[in-house]
N, C-alpha and C positions, 0 to 999 in steps of 0.2 A: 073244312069243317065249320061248322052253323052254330053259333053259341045255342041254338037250342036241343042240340046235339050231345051237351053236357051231360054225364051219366053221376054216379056217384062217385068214382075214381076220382074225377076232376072237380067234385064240389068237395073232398075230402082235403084239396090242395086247396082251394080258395078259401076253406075252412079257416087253415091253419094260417095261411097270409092275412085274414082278419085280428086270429088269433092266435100266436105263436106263442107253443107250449118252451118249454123249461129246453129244449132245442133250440140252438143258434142256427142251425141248418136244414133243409131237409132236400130229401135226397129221391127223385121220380125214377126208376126203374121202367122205362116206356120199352115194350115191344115191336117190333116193324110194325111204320105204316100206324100206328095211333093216333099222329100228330103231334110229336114229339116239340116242334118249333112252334109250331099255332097253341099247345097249352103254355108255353113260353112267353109268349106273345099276350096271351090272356091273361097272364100273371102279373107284367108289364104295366096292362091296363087298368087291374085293379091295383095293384103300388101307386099308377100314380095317379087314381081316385081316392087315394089315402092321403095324398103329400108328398110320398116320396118324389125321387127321380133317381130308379134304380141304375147300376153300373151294369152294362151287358156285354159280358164276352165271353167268347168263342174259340173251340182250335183253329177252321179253315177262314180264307176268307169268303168263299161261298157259301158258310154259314153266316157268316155277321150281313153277305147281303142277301139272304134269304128272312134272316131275322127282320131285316129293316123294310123291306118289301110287302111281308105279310104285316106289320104293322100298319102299313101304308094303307095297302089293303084294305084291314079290317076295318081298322082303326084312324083315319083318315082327320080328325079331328084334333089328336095328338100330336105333341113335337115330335121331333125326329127323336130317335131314344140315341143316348151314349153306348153305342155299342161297335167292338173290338175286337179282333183278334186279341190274344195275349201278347205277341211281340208287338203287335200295334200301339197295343196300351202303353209296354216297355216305352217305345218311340216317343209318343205322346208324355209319357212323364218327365222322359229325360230333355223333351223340348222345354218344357216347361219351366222347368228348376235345375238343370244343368247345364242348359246351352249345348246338348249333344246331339242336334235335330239331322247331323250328318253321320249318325251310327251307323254304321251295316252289318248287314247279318252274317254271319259270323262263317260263315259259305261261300261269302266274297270277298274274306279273306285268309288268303292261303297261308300266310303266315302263322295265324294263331290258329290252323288246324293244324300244321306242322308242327307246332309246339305241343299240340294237343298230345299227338301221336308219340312226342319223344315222350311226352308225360307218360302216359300210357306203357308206352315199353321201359323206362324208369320203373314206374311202378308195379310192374312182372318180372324185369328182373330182382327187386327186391324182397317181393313174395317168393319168388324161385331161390333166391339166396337163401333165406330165412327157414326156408325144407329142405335143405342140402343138410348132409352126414358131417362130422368135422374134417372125414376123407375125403369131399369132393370138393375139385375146383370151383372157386367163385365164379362167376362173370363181371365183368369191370365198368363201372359208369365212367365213359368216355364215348368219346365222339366219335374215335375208332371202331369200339365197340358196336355201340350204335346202327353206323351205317352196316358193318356185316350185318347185325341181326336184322336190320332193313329188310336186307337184301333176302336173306333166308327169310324171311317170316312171307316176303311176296312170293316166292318159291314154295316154301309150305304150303301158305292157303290154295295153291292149286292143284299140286303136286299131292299133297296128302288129302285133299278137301274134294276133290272130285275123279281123282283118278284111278287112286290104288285103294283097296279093301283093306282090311274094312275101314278105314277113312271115309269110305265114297258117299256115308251120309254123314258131312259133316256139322256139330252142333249136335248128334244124338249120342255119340259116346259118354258115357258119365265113369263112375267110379268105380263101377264094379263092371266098365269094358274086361273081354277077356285080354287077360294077359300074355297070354302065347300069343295070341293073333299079332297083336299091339308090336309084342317082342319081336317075334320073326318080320314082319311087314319092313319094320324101322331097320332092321340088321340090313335086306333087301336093298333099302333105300340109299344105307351106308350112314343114317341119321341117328345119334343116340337120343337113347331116352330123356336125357337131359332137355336136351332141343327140342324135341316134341312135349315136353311140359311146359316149357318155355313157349310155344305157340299157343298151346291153350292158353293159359296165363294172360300173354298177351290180347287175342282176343277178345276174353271176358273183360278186363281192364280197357280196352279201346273203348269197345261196345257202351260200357258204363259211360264213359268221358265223351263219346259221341250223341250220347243217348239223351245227354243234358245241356250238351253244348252248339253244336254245327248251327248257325241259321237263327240261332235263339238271343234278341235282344232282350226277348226275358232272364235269358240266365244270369245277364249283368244288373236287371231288377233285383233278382233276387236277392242280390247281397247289399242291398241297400232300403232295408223295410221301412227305414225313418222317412223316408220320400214317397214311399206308397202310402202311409196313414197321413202324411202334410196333404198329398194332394187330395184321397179318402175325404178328410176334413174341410179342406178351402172348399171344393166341390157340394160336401151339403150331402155326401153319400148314404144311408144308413139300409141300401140293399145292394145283395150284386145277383143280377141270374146268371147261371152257366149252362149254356148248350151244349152242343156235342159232348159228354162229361165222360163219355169210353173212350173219346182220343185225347184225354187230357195228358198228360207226361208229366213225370216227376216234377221239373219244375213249376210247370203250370201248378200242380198241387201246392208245391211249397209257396208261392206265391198266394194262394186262394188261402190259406192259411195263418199270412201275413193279413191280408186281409179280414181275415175273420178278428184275429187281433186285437184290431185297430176298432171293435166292435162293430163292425159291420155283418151285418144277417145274412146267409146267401140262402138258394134256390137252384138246385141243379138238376137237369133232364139227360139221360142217353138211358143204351141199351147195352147190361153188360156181357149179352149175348154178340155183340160187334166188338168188343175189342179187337186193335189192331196191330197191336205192337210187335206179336211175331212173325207178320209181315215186313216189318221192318228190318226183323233182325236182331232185334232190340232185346234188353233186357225184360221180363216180364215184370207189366204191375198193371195193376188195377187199382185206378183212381175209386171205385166203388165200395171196393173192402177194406179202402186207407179209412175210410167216410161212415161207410154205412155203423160204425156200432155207436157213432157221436151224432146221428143227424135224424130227423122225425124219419120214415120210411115210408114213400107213396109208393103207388102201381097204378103203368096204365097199362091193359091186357088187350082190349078192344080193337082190334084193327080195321081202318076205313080202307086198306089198298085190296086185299085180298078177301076170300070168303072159303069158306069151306068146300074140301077136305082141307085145304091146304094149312090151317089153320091148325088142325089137330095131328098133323105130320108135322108141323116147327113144333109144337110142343113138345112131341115125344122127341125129335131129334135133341132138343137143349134140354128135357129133363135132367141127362146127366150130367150137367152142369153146375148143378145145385142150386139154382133160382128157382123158388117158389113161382115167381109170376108165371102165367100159363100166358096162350094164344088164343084169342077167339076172337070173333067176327058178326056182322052184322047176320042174323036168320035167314034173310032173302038175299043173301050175295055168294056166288059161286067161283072157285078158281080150280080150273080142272087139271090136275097132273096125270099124266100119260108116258110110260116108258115105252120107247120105239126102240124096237131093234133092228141095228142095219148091219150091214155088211162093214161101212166104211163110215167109221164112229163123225170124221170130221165132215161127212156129206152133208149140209143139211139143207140143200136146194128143192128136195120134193115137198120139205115141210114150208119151205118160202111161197115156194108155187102156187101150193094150197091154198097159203093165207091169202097171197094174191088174189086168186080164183074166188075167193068170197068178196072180194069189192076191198077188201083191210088193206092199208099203205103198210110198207114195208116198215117203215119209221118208225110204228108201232109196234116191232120186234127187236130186240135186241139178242145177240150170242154171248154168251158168257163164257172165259175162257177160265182156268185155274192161277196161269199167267200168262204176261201179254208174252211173252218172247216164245210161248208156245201155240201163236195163233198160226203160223205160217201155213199147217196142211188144213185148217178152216180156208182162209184166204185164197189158197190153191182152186179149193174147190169152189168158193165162190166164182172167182174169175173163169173159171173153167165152164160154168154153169153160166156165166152173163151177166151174174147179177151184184147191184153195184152194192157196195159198203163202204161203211166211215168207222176209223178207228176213234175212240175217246178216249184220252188219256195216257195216248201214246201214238206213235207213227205206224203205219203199215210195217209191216217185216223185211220191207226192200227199201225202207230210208231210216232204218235203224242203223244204233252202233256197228254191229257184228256186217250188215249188209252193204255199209260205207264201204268198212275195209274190204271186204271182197270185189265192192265195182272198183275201185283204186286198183288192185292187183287185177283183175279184170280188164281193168283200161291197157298197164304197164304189161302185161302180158297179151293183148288186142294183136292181129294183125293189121286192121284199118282203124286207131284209133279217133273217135271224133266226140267234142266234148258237147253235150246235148244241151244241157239245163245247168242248174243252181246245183244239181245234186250230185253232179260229176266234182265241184269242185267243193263241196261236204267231204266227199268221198277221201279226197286228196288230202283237205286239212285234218280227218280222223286221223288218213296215216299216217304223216309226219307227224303226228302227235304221242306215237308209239315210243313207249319208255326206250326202244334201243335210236331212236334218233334223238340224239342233246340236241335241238334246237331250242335255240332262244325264242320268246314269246314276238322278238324283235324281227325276227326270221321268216316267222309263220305270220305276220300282219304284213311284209314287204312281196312275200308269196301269195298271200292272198289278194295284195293290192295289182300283180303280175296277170292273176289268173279274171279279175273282175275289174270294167271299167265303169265308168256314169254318164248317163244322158245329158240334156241340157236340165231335165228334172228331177236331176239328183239321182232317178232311178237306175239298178245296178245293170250292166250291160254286161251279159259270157261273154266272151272271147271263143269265140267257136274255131280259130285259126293259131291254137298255140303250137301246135306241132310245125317247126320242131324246138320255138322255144321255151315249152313247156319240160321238155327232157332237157335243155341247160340247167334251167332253173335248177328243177328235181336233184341234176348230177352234182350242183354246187352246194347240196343240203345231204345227198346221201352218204355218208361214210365209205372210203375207199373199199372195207374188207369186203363189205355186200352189195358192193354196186351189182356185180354180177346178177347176186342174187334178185334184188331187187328189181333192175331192170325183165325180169324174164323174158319178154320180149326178143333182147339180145341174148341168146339160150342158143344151150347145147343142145342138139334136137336127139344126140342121143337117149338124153333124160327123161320118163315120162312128164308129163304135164303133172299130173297128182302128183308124182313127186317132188319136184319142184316147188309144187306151192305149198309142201308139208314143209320142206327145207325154210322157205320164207314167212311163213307163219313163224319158225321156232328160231330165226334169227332178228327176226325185228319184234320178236315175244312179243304177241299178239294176244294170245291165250290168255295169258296174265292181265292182260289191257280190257280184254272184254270180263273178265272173272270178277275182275277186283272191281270195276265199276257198279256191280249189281251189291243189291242192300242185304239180300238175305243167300242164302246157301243154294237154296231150291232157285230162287231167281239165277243165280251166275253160273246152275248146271243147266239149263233152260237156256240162258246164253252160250253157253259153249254149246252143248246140242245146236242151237240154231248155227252157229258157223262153221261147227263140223259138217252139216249136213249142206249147206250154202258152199263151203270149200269143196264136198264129195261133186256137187253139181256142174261144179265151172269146173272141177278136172273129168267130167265124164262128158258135159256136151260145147265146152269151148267157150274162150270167153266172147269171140263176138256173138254165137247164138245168143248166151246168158245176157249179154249187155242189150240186145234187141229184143227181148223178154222183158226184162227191167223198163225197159224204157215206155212200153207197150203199155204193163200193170201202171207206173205212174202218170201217163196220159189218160188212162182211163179213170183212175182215181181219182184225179184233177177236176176231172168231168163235174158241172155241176146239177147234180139230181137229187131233186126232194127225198124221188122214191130209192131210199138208202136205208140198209139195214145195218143197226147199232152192233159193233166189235168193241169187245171190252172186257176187261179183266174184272173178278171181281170186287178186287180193292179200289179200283177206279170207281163199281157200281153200286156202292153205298150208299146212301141216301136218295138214289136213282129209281124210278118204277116205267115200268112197259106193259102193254096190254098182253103181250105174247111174250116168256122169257126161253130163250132155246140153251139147254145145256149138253152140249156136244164131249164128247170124249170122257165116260164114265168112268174111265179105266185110271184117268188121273186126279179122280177122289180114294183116295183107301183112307183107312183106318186101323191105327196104328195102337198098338200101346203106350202108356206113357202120356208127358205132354202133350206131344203133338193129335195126339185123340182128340182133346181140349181143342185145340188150334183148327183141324179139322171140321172138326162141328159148328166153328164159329163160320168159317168158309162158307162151309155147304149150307147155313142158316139164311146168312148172308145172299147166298146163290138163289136159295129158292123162296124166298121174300120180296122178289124185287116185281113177281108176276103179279099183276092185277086177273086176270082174267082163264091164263092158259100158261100150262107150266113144260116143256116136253125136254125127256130126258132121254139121248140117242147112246143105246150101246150097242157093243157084238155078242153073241151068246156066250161068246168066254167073260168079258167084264158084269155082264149079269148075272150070269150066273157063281161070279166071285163076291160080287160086289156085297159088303159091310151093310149098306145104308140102306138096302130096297127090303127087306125081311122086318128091320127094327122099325121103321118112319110106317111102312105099309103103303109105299108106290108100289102098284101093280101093272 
């Protein structure tokens, strides 16, 4: 964007950075593609043609170096700006003035997430105590306690969270679930109602405690505001700007807050049509409505990525959202949306072809999935077709979690086992890492030293010749009761193969392993689905076929080619734009009542913002013809 580019929007914000009204804050409302970072950046420039030398920080860290870039850019003449993450900030103050310049985020330490967690279930059982009859049993804080309810609460979230009805959308029950359903389900299960309130309980209390804490050296900011206004002051601060201000988090807020304070004036840009917090998982909030009724109110509506229709289909999609600011676009700029309907929602190689076929690089396209753990029949079909692709923001679907485990059981069930690459012995370290083997972290780094040696250049060497003492190893870490199992290799040939590896899935609780690793509900049914469906394969065509498949797709992938078409979920494609966006599998947008409607819409806003140019949305006559979003938006 060309500072001559400036409309009234953005001289309504330079206004008020002149002259700021009876407002200590104000608050830009930008819609995709405005230039959300470059009026930031321009903001920047005129602060510090005032005097200033505003404070700048950000959620990601590819916002603060996008921030710092387009500075550079433009503004070439300027210092480098003070710009941050918020934990970065945290980092930086605490080097400063506490000598803590060795903090770690709070993720890379397991301890005080354990701690977290006992907190959390402390704190649900005393909510649960507290709505007990004076007939019902307490429950005990103790350690004994505790670990049962551990134990059960990992058993619920899978057991009740994805498997049995109406559990199976877990996170949508509220208060007025029915009751019968609830009752009879739990009687089934042999779990009372106690314990199933006791799981909710739990969760909401985790969620909250996670939601402020994991990874956050802001959060130990937080509680220390007399060190943010000392440094505020030594510094000479009297602005701060905030970018990405939809992914800002509770604490981030409470920190900006502290800041305000300390008298300092901020400046904040996002779109509260991207919030992303129920992606997460996470507690709902909105840094925007904490803000908006204390802070001047801009808008940027204007979008430089996109042009019309598409522009008047995001507005009707967020209208019901309740933000005033609309979408529009430049007069002379076009983004053409087009509904395809195919037979086989995840094909979309005749629309690659095509682009091809006009002289267009692939790289100029990207697929958008719903989630990444549901790219796998995209991926299918690309390779199937030829055509090459790179994931962002995640791994391919055959060097993920769910797909380790499978090549490991894959290997150990092999008739000719042979270890290929780096990803055979991934595969191995996922599965000894399965809650039902106690190994020590001491175990798994003398196993890993077993399976991998070094150059004279330090570089790592496989071991392509472990067999057979790779199976010593494995025997002296697997527990007696399931060696059998485990090994299936050595197997009863009476036994099918599927069922065997159902037996070994549910004794080295796998399920659970892959469930409880995912952030949000829909993410960990998405991973289960994918290893169900990775398990259905190796029990139907064998695991040396499957492992000479595997091997095939990751040599190919390796390959390196420009002409590559972008794989990515939409939370990964935020801030991201393509000249061609393809959205494959229509059938995994609906629209729901309730929240998630909200949630939804933010998705699919999200999804179809990122096109500059071509927007193409692939369904079957049954998803189109169900589909919520093509009647209300007006894709035709």
């Amino acid at each position: 964007m060309h500072e001559l580019e400036w409309d009234s929007e953005h001289q309504a914000i330079f206004n008020w950075l002149e002259h700021p009204d009876r407002h200590s804050s104000g608050l830009i409302c930008a819609r995709a593609g405005t230039g959300k970072t470059t009026t930031l950046v321009a903001a920047y420039k005129q602060l510090r043609s005032q005097g200033h030398n505003p404070l700048v920080l950000t959620f990601s860290n590819s916002g603060r170096d996008t921030f710092i870039k387009r500075c550079r850019s433009h503004y070439p003449e300027l210092p480098p700006p003070q710009a941050y993450t918020f934990d970065g900030y945290a980092l930086r103050v605490f080097a400063q003035y506490s000598g803590r310049s060795r903090l770690r985020p709070r993720r890379q330490r397991p301890d005080v997430l354990a701690n977290l967690i006992d907190l959390a279930m402390n704190e649900s059982i005393d909510i649960l105590n507290d709505s007990l009859s004076e007939d019902e049993i307490r429950i005990a804080r103790d350690s004994q306690s505790l670990a049962m309810l551990h134990q059960f609460i990992d058993d619920a979230k899978v057991s009740l969270s994805f498997n049995t009805p109406p559990f199976a959308l877990w996170g949508e029950l509220d208060e007025e679930e029915d009751e019968y359903d609830v009752d009879h389900a739990l009687m089934r299960l042999g779990l009372s109602r106690q314990r199933y309130r006791l799981f909710k309980r739990f969760e909401n209390a985790r969620e909250r405690l996670e939601f402020l804490a994991p990874g956050d050296a802001a959060f130990d900011l937080l509680r220390e505001p007399e060190i943010i206004a000392k440094d505020l002051k030594q510094l000479g601060i009297r602005w701060v700007l905030v970018d990405e201000f939809h992914d800002t988090k509770p604490v981030h807020e409470q920190i900006l807050r502290h800041i305000q304070a300390a008298g300092v004036r901020m400046l904040a840009v996002g779109d509260d049509a991207q919030d992303i917090y129920e992606w997460r998982g996470l507690t709902t909030f909105s840094a925007f409505k904490a803000w908006e009724a204390q802070s001047a109110p801009f808008g940027l509506s204007r979008s430089f990525r996109f042009g019309r229709p598409l522009d008047q289909i995001a507005t009707r999609l967020i209208k019901p959202l309740g933000s005033l600011i609309e979408v529009r676009s430049k007069a002379s700029h076009y983004t053409r949306p087009k509904l395809r309907k195919v037979t086989m929602e995840a094909d979309t190689s005749a629309i690659l072809e095509d682009w091809q076929a006009t002289g267009r690089s692939l790289s100029e396209c990207a697929i958008l999935v719903r989630e990444a753990d549901a790219s796998k029949p995209i991926e299918d079909a690309l390779f199937k077709a030829g055509i090459s692709y790179r994931m962002e923001g995640s791994r391919p679907y055959f060097l993920r979690q769910a797909a380790l485990l499978c090549q490991a059981i894959s290997y150990l069930a092999s008739s000719k086992p042979v270890v290929h690459d780096s990803s055979d012995v991934d595969a191995f370290l996922a599965l000894i890492q399965s809650p039902a083997w106690e190994i020590s972290e001491e175990q798994i780094a003398n196993f890993h030293k077993e399976l991998i040696s070094t150059d004279h250049e330090n570089k790592p060497l496989y071991r392509l010749d472990w067999l057979p003492d790779a199976y010593a190893i494995l025997k002296g870490l697997i527990p007696a009761p399931m060696a059998h199992l485990a090994f299936v290799r050595i197997k009863e040939e009476k036994i099918p193969l599927p069922q065997r590896l159902e037996e070994l899935l549910d004794q080295l609780n796998l399920k659970p392993l892959v469930a409880l690793s995912a952030p949000t509900a829909r993410a960990a049914k998405a991973r289960l689905q994918l290893l169900k469906t990775l398990i259905a394969e190796l029990g139907k065509i064998g695991p040396d076929a499957l492992c000479k498949d595997w091997l095939k797709r990751r040599q190919r992938y390796q390959q390196f080619n420009k002409q590559r078409v972008v794989l990515i979920s939409v939370q990964q494609a935020k801030g991201r734009e393509w000249a061609h966006v393809i959205l494959p599998q229509l059938s995994d947008w609906t629209l729901r009542d309730g929240a998630d409607s909200a949630n939804e819409r933010r998705h699919f806003y999200v999804a179809i913002t990122r096109a500059r140019e071509y927007l193409s949305i692939l369904g079957n006559e049954q998803s189109i013809q169900h589909s919520p979003w093509l009647g209300e938006i007006g894709i035709k």
